[in-house]
C-alpha positions as CSV (number, residue, x, y, z in Angstrom):
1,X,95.7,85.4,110.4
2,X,94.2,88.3,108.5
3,X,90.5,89.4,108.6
4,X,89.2,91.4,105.2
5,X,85.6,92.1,104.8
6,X,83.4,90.2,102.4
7,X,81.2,91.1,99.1
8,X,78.1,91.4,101.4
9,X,79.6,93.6,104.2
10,X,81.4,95.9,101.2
11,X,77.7,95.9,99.2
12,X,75.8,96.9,102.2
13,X,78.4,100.1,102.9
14,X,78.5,101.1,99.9
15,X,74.4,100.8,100.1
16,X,74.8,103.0,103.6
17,X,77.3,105.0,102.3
18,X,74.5,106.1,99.4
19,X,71.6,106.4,101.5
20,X,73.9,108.8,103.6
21,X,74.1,111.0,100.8
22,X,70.7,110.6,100.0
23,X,69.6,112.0,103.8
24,X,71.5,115.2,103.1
25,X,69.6,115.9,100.2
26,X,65.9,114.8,102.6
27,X,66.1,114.8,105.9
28,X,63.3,112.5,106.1
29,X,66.0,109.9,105.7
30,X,68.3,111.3,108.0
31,X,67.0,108.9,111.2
32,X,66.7,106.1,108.7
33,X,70.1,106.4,107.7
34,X,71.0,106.0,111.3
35,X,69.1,103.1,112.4
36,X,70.8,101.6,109.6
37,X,74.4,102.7,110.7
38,X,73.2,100.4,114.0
39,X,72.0,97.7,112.0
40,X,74.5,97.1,110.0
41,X,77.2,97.5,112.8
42,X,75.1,95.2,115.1
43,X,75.3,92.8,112.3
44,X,79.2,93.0,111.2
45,X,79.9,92.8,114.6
46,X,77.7,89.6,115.7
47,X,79.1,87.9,112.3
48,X,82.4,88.5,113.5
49,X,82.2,87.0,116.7
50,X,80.7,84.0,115.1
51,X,83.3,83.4,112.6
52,X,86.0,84.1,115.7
53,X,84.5,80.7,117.5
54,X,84.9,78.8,113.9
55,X,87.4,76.0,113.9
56,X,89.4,76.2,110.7
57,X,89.2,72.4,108.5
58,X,92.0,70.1,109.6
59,X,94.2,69.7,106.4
60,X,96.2,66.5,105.7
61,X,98.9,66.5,103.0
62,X,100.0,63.6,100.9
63,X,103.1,63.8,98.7
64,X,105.7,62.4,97.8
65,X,108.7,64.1,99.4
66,X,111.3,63.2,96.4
67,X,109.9,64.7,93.6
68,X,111.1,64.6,89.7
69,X,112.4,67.9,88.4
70,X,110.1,69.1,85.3
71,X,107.4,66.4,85.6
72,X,103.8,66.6,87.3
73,X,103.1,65.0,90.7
74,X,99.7,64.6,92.5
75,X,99.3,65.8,95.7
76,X,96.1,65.0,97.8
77,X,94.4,66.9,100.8
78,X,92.3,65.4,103.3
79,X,90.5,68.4,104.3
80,X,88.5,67.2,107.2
81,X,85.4,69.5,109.2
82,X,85.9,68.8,112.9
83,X,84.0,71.7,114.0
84,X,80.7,71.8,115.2
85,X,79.4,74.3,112.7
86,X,79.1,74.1,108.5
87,X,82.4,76.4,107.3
88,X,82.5,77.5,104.0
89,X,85.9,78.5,102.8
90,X,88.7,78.6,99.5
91,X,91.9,76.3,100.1
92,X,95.4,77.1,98.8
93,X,98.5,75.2,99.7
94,X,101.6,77.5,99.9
95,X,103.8,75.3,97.5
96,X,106.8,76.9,96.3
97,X,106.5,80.4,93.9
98,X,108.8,79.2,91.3
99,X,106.9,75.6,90.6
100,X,103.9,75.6,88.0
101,X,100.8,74.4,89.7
102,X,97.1,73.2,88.4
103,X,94.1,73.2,90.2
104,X,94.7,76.0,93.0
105,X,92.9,77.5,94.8
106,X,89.7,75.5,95.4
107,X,86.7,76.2,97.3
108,X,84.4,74.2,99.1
109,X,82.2,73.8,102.3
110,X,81.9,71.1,104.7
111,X,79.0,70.3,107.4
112,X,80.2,69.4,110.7
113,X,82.1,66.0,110.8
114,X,82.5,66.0,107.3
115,X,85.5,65.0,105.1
116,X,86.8,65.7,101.5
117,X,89.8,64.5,99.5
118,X,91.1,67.2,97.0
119,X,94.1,66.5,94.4
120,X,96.2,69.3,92.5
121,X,99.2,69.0,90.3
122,X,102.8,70.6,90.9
123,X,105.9,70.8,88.4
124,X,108.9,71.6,89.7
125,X,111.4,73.3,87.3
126,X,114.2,72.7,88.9
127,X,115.9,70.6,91.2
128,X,116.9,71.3,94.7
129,X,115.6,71.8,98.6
130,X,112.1,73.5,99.0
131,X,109.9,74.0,101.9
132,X,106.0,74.2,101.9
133,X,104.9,76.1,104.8
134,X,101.3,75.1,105.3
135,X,98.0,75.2,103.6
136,X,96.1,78.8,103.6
137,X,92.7,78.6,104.4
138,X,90.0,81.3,103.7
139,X,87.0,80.9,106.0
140,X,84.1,82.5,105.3
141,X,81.5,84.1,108.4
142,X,78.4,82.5,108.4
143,X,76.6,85.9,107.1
144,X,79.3,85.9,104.3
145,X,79.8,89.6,106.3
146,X,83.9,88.7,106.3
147,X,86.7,86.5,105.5
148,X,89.7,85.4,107.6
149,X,92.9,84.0,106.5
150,X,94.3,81.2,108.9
151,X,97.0,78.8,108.2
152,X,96.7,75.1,108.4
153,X,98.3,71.9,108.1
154,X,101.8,71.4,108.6
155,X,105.2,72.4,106.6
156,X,106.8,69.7,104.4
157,X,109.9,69.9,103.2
158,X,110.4,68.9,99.5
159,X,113.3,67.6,97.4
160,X,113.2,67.6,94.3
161,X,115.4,65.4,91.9
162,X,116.4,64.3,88.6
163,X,113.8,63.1,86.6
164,X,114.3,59.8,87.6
165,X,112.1,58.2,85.1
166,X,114.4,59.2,81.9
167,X,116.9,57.2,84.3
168,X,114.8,54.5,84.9
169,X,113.9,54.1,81.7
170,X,117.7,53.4,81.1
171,X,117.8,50.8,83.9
172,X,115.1,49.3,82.8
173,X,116.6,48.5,79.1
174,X,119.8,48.2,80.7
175,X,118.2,45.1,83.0
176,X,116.9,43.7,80.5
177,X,119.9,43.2,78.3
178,X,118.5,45.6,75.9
179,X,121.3,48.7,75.9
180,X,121.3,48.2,72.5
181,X,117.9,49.4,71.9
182,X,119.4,53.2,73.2
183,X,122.4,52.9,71.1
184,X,124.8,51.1,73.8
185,X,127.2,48.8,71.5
186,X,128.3,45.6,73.2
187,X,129.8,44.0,70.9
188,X,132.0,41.7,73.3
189,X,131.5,38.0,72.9
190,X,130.3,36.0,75.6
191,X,133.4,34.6,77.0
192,X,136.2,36.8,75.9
193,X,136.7,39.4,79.2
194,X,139.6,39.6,81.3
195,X,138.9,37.9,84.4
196,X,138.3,33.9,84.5
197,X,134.9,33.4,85.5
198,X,134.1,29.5,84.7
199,X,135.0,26.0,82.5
200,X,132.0,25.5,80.2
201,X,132.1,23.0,77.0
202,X,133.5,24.0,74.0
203,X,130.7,25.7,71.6
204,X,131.2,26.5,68.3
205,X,132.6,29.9,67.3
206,X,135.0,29.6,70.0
207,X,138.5,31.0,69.7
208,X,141.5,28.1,70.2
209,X,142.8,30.0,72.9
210,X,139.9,29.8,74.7
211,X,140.2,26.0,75.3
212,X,142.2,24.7,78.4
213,X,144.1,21.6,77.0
214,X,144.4,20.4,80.9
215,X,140.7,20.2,81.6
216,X,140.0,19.1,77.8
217,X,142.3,15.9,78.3
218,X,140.8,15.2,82.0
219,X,137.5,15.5,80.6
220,X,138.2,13.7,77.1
221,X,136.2,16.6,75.5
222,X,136.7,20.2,74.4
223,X,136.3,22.5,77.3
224,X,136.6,26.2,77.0
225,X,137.4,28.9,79.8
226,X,134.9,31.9,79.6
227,X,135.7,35.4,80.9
228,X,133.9,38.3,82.4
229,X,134.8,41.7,82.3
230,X,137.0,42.9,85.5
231,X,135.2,43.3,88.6
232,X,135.7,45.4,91.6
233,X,137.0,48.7,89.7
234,X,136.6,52.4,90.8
235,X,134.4,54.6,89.0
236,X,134.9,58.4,90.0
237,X,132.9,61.0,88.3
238,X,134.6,64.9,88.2
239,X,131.4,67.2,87.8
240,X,132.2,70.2,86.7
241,X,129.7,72.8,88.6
242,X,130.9,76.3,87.3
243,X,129.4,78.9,84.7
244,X,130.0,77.3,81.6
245,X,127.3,74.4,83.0
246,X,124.4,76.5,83.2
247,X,123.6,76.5,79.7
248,X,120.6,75.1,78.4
249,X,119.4,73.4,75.4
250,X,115.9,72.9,74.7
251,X,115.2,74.7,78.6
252,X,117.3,71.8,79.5
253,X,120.6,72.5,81.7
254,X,124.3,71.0,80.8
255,X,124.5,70.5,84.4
256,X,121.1,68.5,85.1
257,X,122.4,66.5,82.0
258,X,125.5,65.8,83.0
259,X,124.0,64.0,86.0
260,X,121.3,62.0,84.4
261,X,124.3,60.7,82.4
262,X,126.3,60.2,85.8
263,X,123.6,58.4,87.3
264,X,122.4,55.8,84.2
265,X,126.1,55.1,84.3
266,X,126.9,55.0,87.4
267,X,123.5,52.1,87.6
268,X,125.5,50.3,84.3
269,X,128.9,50.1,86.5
270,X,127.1,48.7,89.7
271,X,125.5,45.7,87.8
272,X,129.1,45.2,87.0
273,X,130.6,44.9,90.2
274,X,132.4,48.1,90.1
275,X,132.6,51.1,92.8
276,X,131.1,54.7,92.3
277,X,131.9,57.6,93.8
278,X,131.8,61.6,92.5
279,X,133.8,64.6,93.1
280,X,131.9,68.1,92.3
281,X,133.6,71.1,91.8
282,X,133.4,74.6,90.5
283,X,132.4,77.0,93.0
284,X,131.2,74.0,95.1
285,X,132.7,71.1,97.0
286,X,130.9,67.7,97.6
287,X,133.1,64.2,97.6
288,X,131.0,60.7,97.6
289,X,133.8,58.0,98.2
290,X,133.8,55.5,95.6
291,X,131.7,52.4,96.9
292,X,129.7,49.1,95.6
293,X,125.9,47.8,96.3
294,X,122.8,48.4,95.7
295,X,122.4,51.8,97.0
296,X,125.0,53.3,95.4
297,X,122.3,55.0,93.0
298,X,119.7,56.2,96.0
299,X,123.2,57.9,97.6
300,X,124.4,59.7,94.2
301,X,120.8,61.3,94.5
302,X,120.8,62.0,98.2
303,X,124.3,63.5,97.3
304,X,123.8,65.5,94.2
305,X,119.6,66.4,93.9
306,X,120.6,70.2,95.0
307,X,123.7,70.6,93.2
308,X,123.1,73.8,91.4
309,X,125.8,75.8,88.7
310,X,127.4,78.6,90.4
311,X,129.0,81.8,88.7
312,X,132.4,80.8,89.9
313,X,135.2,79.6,87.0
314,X,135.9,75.9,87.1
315,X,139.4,75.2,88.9
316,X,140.6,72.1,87.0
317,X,144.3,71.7,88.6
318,X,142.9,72.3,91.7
319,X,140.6,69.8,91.1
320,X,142.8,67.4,89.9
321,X,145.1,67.7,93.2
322,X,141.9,66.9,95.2
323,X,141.7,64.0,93.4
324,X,145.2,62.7,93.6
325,X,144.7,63.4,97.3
326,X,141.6,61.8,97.8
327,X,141.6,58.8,95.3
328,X,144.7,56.6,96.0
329,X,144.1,53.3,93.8
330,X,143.7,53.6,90.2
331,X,140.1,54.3,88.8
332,X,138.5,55.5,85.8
333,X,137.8,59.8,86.1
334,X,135.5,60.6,84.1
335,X,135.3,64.8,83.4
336,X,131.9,66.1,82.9
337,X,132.3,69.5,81.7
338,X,131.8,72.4,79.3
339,X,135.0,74.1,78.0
340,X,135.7,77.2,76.5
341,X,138.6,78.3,74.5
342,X,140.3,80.1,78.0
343,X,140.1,76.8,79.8
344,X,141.6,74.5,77.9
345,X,145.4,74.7,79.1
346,X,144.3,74.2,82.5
347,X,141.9,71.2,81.6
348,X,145.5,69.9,79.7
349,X,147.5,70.4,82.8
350,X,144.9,68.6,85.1
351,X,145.0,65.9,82.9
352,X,148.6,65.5,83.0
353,X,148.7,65.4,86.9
354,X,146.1,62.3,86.9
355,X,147.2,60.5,84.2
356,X,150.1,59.2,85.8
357,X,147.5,56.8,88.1
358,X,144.2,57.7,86.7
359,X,142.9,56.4,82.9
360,X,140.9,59.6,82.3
361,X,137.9,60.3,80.1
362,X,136.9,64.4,79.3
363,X,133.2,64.4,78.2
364,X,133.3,68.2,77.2
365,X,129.5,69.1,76.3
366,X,128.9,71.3,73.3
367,X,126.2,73.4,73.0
368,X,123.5,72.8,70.0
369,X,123.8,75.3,68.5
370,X,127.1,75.4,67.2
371,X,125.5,72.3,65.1
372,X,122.7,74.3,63.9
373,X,125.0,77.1,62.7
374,X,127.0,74.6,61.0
375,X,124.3,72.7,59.4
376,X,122.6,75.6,58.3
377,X,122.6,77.0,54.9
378,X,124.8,80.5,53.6
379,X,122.7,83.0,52.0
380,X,124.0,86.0,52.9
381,X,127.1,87.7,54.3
382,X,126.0,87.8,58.1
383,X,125.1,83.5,57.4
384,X,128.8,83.2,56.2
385,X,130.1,85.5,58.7
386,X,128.7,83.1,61.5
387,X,129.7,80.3,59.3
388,X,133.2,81.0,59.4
389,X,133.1,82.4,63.4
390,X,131.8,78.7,64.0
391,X,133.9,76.8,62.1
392,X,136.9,78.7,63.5
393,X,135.8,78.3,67.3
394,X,135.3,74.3,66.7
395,X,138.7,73.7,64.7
396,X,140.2,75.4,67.9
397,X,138.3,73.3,70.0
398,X,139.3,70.2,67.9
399,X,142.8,70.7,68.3
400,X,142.1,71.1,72.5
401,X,140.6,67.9,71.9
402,X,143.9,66.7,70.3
403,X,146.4,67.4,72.9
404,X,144.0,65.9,75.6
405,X,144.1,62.7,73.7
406,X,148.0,63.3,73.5
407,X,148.2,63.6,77.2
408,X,146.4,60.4,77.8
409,X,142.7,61.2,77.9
410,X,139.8,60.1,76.3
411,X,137.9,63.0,74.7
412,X,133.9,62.9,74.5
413,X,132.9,66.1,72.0
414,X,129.1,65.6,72.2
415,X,125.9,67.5,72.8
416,X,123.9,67.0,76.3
417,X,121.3,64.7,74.6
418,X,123.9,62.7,73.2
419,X,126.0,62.0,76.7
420,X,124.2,59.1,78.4
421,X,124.9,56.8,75.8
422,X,128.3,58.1,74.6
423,X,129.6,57.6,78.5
424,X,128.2,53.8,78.3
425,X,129.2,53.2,75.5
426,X,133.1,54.5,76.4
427,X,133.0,52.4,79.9
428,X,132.2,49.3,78.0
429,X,135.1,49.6,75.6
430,X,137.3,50.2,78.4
431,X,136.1,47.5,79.9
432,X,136.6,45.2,77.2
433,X,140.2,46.5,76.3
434,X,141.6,45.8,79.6
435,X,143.3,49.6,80.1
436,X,141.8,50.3,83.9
C-alpha cells in the first residue's frame, strides 16, 4: 500500500505555496494565505479519510496457466465494484518484467455494484516457471486530492511452454496421413513391415513373397500376408542442455528447437506403438522413463517446459554411462546436440560405449550461418578469408561426422529449422529397415 498525492492536491500547493510568497511582498494577504493553509489541510485531510474507508474492486483473473512461448495469449479481468461508493481508479496486473505485454495499464471507474470485463495481451519470450503476484490497483480519493496503491487479486503461477501450435500443426498433418506435405518421406508400401499384422487377398502389385501358399490353397485363391512396422520399441531422446545450445537463429534457441523436434517425434512414435522417454543433460539432470499412451506427449511437456541451457560443458561419456545404467533393453538414442571441434572425441567415445546395445542417431545442429558464409559471394580478401575459415571448420566437422558413422551412429548435420522433419524422416527408415 502506498499513498502519493494527486494533480489537484499538488496544483493547489503549489497555488498556496505562491500566494505565500505573494503575502510577503503585501501583508494584506498574509491572513488570507493562512486561512488557506486551513482550508486546504481541512480538505487533504477529510479526502484522505474518505478514500481510507474505500473498498478496492475485486479483481478476477482468467488465463490460461500453460502458456506458448513467443505467441500472444488473452487474459481477462473481471473487475467487480462491491463497495458502496463510485471508485475511480488505473489497473495494472503485475505479469512478469521480461514478457511483452499490450494494453496495460487501464483506467476506469465503477459505481457501486458494478462490473467490467477487461482483456490485455501477454507474450512470453521464453519458456519456463513464472509467478504473477496480483493485480495493482490505483484508487483515486473522491476529491482526486490523492492516490493509493493497493494490491488485489490473487497470485497465479504461470508455465510457459513450447509453442505448442508449431507442434500441433505437425500432429495434425501427421493424423491425417499427410507427413508428406512437411517433407516426411514414407515411401514403405502398405504391407511390407516387419511384424505380421493380417491375411488380406492378393492385390495387384504384390510381391510373391508376400503370398502364404498354406492359406492360398485353403482358400483356393491368392492370399497375401501384410506387415506393420515393429511395435512396442523404446524411443529415448539425449538432450544436450549445455553452452553450445543457447544459440539462436532467427531469436530462435537450438535448445527450444531441439525440443519441438523431440516432441513432434516423440507424437509420430506413440501413433506407432512405441515407448518415449528422455534423458537431459549438460549442467542439468532430468530422466523421463521410456513409456507408451496417450499422455506420453502432456508428460514430455510437464517434464521439459523449464529446461533452460546452462553455461556448464556437455559431459557426453558421462552421459552415455547414465544411459547404459538407466536404459537396459535395446532402444533407439537419439543425440540432440550442438558440437564444436573440442567435443568431438568425447561425443566419439560416448558413442562407442552405447553402441554395443543402443542403435544410435547424433542430430548435431549447425548454426545458419556457417550456410550463409558459404553461400555467399568473394569480393574481397576479408570475404575469402571467412570463406576459407568456414570451409576449414566444416571439412573438420565432416570428418567428425565420419568417424561417428564408423562407430555405428547415424549422423544428422542440419540446421534447427531443418530438425523436425530430418528426425521423422530418420525414425521411419529405421523403422522400415528392421535395425532397432
Amino acid at each position: 500500500m502506498r499513498l502519493t498525492p494527486g494533480p489537484r492536491l499538488i496544483g493547489a500547493a503549489l497555488a498556496w505555496l505562491a500566494l505565500g510568497l505573494a503575502a510577503a511582498l503585501w501583508r494584506e494577504l498574509l491572513a488570507l494565505w493562512q486561512l488557506a493553509a486551513v482550508g486546504l489541510g481541512a480538505a487533504a485531510f477529510a479526502d484522505l479519510m474518505r478514500l481510507r474507508r474505500l473498498s478496492p474492486p475485486q479483481v478476477t483473473r482468467r488465463l490460461d496457466r500453460n502458456l506458448p512461448v513467443a505467441a500472444w495469449s488473452t487474459v481477462t479481468l473481471n473487475v467487480c465494484n462491491t463497495g458502496r461508493q463510485p471508485v475511480d481508479f488505473v489497473l495494472h496486473d503485475l505479469h512478469p518484467p521480461e514478457f511483452e505485454v499490450c494494453g496495460m495499464p487501464l483506467s476506469a471507474m465503477l459505481l457501486p455494484g458494478q462490473d467490467v470485463e477487461i482483456r490485455y495481451q501477454l507474450k512470453p519470450p521464453t519458456r519456463g516457471a513464472f509467478q504473477v503476484p496480483g493485480t495493482d490497483i490505483g484508487l483515486a480519493s473522491p476529491w482526486r486530492l490523492w492516490r493509493e496503491r493497493r494490491r488485489a487479486g490473487s497470485a497465479q503461477l504461470l508455465r510457459v511452454y513450447p509453442n505448442f501450435a508449431e507442434i500441433a500443426n505437425y500432429a495434425l498433418l501427421a493424423t491425417d496421413n499427410r507427413l508428406s506435405q512437411m517433407g516426411v518421406r514414407r515411401r514403405q508400401r502398405r504391407g511390407e513391415g516387419n511384424d505380421f499384422h493380417q491375411l488380406r487377398e492378393y492385390h495387384s502389385g504384390d510381391s510373391l513373397r508376400q503370398i502364404d501358399w498354406k492359406a492360398t490353397s485353403r482358400y483356393r485363391k491368392l492370399i497375401s500376408r501384410e506387415y506393420q512396422d515393429e511395435r512396442d520399441q523404446q524411443i529415448l531422446f539425449m538432450v544436450d542442455c549445455g553452452r553450445r545450445m543457447h544459440h539462436a537463429d532467427a531469436a530462435r534457441v537450438h535448445l527450444d528447437e531441439a525440443l519441438n523436434a523431440m516432441l513432434l517425434l516423440a507424437y509420430v512414435s506413440v501413433r506407432q506403438g512405441d515407448a518415449v522417454g528422455f534423458m537431459a543433460f549438460g549442467g542439468v539432470r532430468r530422466w523421463f522413463a521410456p513409456r507408451k499412451g496417450a499422455q506420453v506427449v502432456t508428460g514430455l511437456l510437464n517434464a521439459t517446459y523449464d529446461l533452460q541451457s546452462t553455461t556448464a560443458v556437455a559431459d557426453y561419456r558421462s552421459a552415455a554411462g547414465e544411459v547404459m545404467a538407466l536404459q537396459r533393453r535395446r532402444a533407439l538414442i537419439v543425440v540432440l546436440t550442438n558440437t564444436r571441434d573440442e567435443d568431438h572425441s568425447d561425443l566419439e567415445a560416448a558413442v562407442r560405449v552405447m553402441r554395443g546395445r543402443h542403435l544410435v542417431v547424433v542430430a548435431d545442429l549447425r548454426e545458419t550461418l556457417l550456410d550463409e558464409l558459404v553461400a555467399h559471394p568473394v569480393h574481397s580478401l576479408d570475404d575469402a578469408l571467412r570463406f576459407h575459415a568456414t570451409e576449414e571448420y566444416l571439412t573438420r566437422r565432416h570428418e567428425s561426422h565420419e568417424r561417428l558413422s564408423h562407430h555405428g551412429a547415424r549422423v544428422l548435420d542440419i540446421t534447427p529449422r531443418q530438425l523436425p522433419v530430418a528426425l521423422v524422416n530418420q525414425y521411419f527408415s529405421i523403422k522400415r529397415s528392421g535395425t532397432l
